[in-house]
C-alpha positions in Angstrom: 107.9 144.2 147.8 109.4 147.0 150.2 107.0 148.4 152.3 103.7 146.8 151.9 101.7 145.4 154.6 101.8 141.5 154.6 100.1 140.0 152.2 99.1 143.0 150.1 98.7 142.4 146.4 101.2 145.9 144.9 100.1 148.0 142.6 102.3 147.9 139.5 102.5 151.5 137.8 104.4 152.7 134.6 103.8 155.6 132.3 103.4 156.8 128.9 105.7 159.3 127.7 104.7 161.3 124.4 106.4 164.6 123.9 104.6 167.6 125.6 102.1 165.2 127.2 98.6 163.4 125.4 96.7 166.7 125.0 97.3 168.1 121.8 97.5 171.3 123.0 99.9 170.1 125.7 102.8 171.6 124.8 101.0 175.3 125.0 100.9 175.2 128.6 103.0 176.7 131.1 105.9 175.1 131.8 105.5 172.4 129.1 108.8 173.4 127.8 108.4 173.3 124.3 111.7 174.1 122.9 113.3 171.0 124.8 110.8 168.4 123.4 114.5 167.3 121.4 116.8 167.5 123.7 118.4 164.7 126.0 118.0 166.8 129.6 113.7 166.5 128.8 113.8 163.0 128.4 116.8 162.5 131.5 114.4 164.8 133.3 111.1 162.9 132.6 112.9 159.5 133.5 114.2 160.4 136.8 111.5 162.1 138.2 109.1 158.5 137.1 112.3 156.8 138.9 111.8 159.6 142.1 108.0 158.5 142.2 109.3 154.5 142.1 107.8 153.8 139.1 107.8 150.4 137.6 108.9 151.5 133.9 108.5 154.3 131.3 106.8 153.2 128.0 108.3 156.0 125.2 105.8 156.6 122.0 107.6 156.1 118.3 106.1 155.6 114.9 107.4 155.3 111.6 105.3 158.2 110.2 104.7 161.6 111.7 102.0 162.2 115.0 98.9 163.4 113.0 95.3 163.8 114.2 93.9 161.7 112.3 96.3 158.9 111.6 93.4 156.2 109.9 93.2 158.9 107.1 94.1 158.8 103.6 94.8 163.1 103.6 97.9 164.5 104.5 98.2 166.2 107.9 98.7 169.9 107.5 98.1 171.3 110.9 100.5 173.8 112.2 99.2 173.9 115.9 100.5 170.2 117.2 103.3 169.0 118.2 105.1 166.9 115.1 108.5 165.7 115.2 110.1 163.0 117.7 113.4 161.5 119.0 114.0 157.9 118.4 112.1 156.1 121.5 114.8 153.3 121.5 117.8 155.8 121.4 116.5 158.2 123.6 116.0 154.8 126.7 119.7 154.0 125.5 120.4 157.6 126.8 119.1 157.6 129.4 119.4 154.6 130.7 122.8 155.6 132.4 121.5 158.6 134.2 119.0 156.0 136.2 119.0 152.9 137.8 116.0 151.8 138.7 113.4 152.4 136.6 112.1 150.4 133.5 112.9 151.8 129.7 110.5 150.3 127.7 110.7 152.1 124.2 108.1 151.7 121.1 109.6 150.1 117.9 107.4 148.8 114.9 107.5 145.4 113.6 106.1 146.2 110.4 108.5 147.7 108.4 111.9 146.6 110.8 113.8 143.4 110.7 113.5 141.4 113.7 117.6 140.8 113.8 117.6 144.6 114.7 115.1 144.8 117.0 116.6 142.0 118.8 120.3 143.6 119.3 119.3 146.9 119.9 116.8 146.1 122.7 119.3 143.5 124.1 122.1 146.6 124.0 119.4 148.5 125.7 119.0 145.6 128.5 123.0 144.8 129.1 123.6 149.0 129.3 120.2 149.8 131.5 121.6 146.2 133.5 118.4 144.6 132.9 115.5 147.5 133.2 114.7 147.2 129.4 111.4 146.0 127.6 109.6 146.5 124.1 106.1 148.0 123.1 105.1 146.1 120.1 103.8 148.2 117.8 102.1 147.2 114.2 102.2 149.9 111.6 99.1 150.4 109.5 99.6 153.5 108.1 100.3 154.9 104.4 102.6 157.6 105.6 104.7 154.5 107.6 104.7 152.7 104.1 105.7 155.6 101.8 108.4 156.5 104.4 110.2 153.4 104.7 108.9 152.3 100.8 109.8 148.9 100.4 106.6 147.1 100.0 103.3 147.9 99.7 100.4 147.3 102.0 96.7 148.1 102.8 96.5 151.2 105.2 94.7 150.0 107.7 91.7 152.0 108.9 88.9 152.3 111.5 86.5 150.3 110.0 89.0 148.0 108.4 88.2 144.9 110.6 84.3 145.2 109.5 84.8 143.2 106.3 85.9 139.5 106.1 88.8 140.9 103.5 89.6 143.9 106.3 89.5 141.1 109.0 92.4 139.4 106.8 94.7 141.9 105.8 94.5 142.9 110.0 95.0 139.3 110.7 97.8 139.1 108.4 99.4 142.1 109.8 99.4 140.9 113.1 100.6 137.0 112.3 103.5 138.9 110.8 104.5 140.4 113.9 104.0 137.5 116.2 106.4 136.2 114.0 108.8 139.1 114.2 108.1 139.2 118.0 109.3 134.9 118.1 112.2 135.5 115.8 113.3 138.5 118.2 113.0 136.0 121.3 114.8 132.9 119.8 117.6 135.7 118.7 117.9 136.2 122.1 118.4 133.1 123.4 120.8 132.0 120.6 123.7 133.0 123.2 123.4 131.1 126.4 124.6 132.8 129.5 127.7 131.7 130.3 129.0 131.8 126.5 131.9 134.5 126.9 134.7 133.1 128.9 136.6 135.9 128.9 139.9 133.7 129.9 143.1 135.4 128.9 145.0 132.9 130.5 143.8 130.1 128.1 143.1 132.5 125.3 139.5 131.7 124.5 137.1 134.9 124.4 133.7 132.8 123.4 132.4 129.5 123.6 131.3 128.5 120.3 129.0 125.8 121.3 127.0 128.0 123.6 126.1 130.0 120.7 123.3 128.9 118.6 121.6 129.0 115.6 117.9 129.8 115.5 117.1 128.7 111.9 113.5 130.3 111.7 111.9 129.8 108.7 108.5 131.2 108.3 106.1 133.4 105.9 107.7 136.4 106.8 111.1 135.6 107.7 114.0 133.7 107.3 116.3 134.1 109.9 119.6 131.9 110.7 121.0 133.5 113.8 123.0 133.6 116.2 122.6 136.9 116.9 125.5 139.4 117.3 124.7 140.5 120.9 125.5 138.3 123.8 122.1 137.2 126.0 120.3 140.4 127.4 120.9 139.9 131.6 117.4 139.6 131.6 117.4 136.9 129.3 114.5 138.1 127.6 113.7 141.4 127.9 109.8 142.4 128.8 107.8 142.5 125.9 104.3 144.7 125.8 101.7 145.6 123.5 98.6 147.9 122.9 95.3 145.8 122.3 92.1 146.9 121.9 89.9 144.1 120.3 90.5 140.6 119.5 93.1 140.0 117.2 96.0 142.4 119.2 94.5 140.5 122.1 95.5 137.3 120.3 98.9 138.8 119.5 99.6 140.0 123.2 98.4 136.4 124.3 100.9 134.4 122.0 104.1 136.9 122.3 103.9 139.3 124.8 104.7 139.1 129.0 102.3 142.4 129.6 99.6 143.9 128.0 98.1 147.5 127.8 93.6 147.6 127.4 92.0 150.2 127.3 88.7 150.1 129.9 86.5 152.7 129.9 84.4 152.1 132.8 84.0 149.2 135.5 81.8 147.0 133.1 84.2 147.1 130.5 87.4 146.9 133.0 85.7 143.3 134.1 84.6 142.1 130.5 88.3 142.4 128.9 90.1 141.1 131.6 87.7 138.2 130.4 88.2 139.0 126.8 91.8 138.9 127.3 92.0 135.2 129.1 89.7 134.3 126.4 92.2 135.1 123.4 94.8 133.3 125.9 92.9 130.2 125.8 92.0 130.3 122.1 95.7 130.7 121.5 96.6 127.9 123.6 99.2 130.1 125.6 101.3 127.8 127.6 103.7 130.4 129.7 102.1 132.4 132.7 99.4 134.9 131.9 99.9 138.0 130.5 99.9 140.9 133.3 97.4 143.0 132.3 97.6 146.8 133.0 94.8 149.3 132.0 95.7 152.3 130.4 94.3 155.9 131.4 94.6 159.4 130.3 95.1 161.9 133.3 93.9 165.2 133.8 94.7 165.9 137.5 94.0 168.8 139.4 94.3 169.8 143.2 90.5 169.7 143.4 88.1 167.7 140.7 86.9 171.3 139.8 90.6 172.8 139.1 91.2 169.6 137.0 88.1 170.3 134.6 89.3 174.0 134.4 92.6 172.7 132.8 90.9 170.3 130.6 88.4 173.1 129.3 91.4 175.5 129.0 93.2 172.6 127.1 90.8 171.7 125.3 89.8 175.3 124.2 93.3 175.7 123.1 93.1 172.6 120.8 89.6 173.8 119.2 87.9 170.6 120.3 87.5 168.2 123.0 89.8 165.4 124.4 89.1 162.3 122.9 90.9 159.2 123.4 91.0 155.3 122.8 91.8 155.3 126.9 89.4 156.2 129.4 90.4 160.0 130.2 90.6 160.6 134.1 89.7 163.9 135.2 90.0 164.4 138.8 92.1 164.6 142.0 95.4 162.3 142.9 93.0 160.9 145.6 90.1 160.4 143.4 92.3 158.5 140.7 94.1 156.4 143.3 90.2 154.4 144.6 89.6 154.4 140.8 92.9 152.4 140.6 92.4 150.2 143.9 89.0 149.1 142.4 90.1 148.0 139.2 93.0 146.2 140.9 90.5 144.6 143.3 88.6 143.2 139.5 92.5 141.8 138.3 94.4 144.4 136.7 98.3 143.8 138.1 98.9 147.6 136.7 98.3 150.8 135.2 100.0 152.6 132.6 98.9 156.8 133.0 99.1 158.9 130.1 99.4 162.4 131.5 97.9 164.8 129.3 100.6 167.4 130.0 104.2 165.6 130.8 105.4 168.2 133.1 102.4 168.6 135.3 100.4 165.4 135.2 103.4 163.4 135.6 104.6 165.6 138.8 101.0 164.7 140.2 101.3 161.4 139.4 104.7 161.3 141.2 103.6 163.9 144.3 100.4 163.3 145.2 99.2 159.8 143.6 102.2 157.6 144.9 101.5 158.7 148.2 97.6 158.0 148.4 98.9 154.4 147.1 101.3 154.4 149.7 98.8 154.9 152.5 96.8 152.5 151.1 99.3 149.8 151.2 98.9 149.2 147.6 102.9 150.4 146.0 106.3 150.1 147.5 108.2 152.8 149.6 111.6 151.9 148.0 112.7 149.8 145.1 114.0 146.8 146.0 117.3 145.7 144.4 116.3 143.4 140.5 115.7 143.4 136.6 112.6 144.8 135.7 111.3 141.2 135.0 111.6 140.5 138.6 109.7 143.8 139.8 106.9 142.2 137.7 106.8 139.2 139.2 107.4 137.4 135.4 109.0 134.0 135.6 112.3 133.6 135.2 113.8 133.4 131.3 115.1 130.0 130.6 116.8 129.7 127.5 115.5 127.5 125.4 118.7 125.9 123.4 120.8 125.8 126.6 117.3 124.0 127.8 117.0 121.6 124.7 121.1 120.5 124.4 121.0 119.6 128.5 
């Protein structure tokens, strides 16, 4: 890792990018720029200046429904003074992967109400035209407005106090077994091309090399998929998978399927209890593969002093009519300030953090400006990017392909 001093553990560092910012009234501040929220120079914009701060990746938010404030609720979402409306998170990383080079795209797409053969050829296009910076944010869909949208099966919102019933704790659990499945069938899709299937050879005439390709014949309760797939073996191999977990069965799903996972801490008890929550859903899984990198997941609210940053959360938060709340832990502070609350939880275990600024345009500036470098002097995050796919920067084992694997 560029730049450290020897034998420093690094910092990893991503964030969360959702329209004006996490603040619902983010998009009513100076400079937010509003009127670009659609437009492919915000998103280039946002990307390169995460790649200026040398920023491990760039999650992008998505849903299947629109952003509401209350999205557990059965009634319809009529407010007029948030932000509603959003690009595509997977076509707007494919569009700006080619302005950047370094930096990881790591878009949202739901496994609840998409087939797993498209997931897995759009995220590997993503991975060969980013040349190996893409991942995936799992995301399960549990609402009605997800279901009415896409209306071609029926299912159980799921709701806040869902899981406190032994029939809520099944139709979660349900959920949730059906994307691990969607997340395996996406993974054996691609590896179903092995690396050195295209020849390419105009001398002999042969393009492909039909015995490198391979089907993946998955037959389970929620899919039935043949394969190969139609897009040759992402450069990564397998691109980096991530998911959102708050309790224990997302931590179950992040154990069996995912490389990195995203909690959601709220102070330093709970940042050293579900780290331990976490390797305890890996061992009741019976995960085999490396253990997840965990990376805990904070709001930010920075200011140049702590008392500036509380004057812009009460302005924001007057703006909204109500107070900031959040399943994250909401920072509210100076760059310096955030930077020892980040060495301490990396000193528990946590590999990483993904921010969520609570304005895009001036949180993430901060983030880039004035956090980086307080990391920097601590000896905690690299000075340059050196050269890899975004596996590599993460220190994830290397992808071997399981039919190339299995036929040798």
């Amino acid at each position: 890792m560029t730049g450290l001093t020897p034998n420093a553990t690094p910092i990893h560092l991503a964030v969360a990018l959702d329209g004006a910012g996490w603040h619902p009234a983010a998009w009513r501040e100076p400079g937010a720029r509003p009127d670009d929220l659609l437009t492919a120079r915000y998103w280039a914009d946002l990307t390169t200046t995460a790649e200026r701060g040398l920023l491990d990746f760039v999650t992008i938010e998505d849903s299947l429904d629109l952003q509401s404030a209350d999205p557990f609720s059965d009634d319809v979402d009529t407010r007029t003074d948030q932000v509603r409306g959003r690009l595509d998170a997977l076509l707007v990383a494919a569009t700006v992967a080619p302005l950047t080079r370094h930096v990881g795209l790591v878009p949202t797409v739901t496994t609840t109400h998409t087939e797993p053969f498209h997931v897995s050829k759009a995220v590997a296009t993503l991975d060969h035209v980013s040349h190996g910076r893409a991942g995936w944010r799992v995301q399960v869909g549990g609402t009605r407005g997800e279901t009415g949208n896409v209306g071609r099966r029926t299912l159980p919102p799921i709701r806040r106090d869902l899981a406190s019933s032994p029939e809520g704790r099944a139709a979660v659990r349900e959920r949730f077994d059906e994307a691990a499945d969607h997340v395996e069938v996406v993974r054996r899709l691609w590896d179903s091309w092995e690396d050195d299937a295209e020849i390419r050879d105009v001398t002999t005439g042969r393009f492909v090399d039909r015995d490198r390709l391979h089907h993946v014949d998955f037959e389970g309760r929620h899919f039935s998929v043949r394969g190969p797939s139609i897009t040759p073996r992402p450069p990564q191999g397998q691109p980096v998978v991530t998911a959102l977990a708050h309790q224990t069965i997302p931590y179950e799903l992040a154990a069996r399927s995912a490389d990195v996972v995203f909690v959601t801490p709220h102070d330093d008890e709970q940042a050293a209890s579900i780290l331990g929550e976490v390797r305890g859903a890996e061992a009741r899984v019976g995960r085999n593969a490396r253990p997840l990198t965990v990376f805990a997941d904070l709001v930010v609210v920075l200011g140049s002093t702590t008392d500036a940053a509380r004057t812009r959360r009460r302005r924001l938060d007057e703006a909204a009519g109500s107070p900031l709340t959040s399943d994250a832990h909401v920072f509210t502070g100076t760059a310096a300030d955030l930077a020892s609350l980040l060495l301490r939880w990396h000193d528990v275990g946590y590999a990483g953090f993904r921010l969520r600024p609570a304005v895009v345009v001036g949180d993430l500036t901060a983030v880039v400006d004035e956090l980086v470098p307080a990391l920097q002097r601590a000896g905690a995050f690299r000075t340059a990017y050196d050269p890899g796919t975004l596996r590599e920067r993460l220190g994830l084992s290397v992808a071997v392909n399981r039919y190339a694997a299995a036929s040798a």
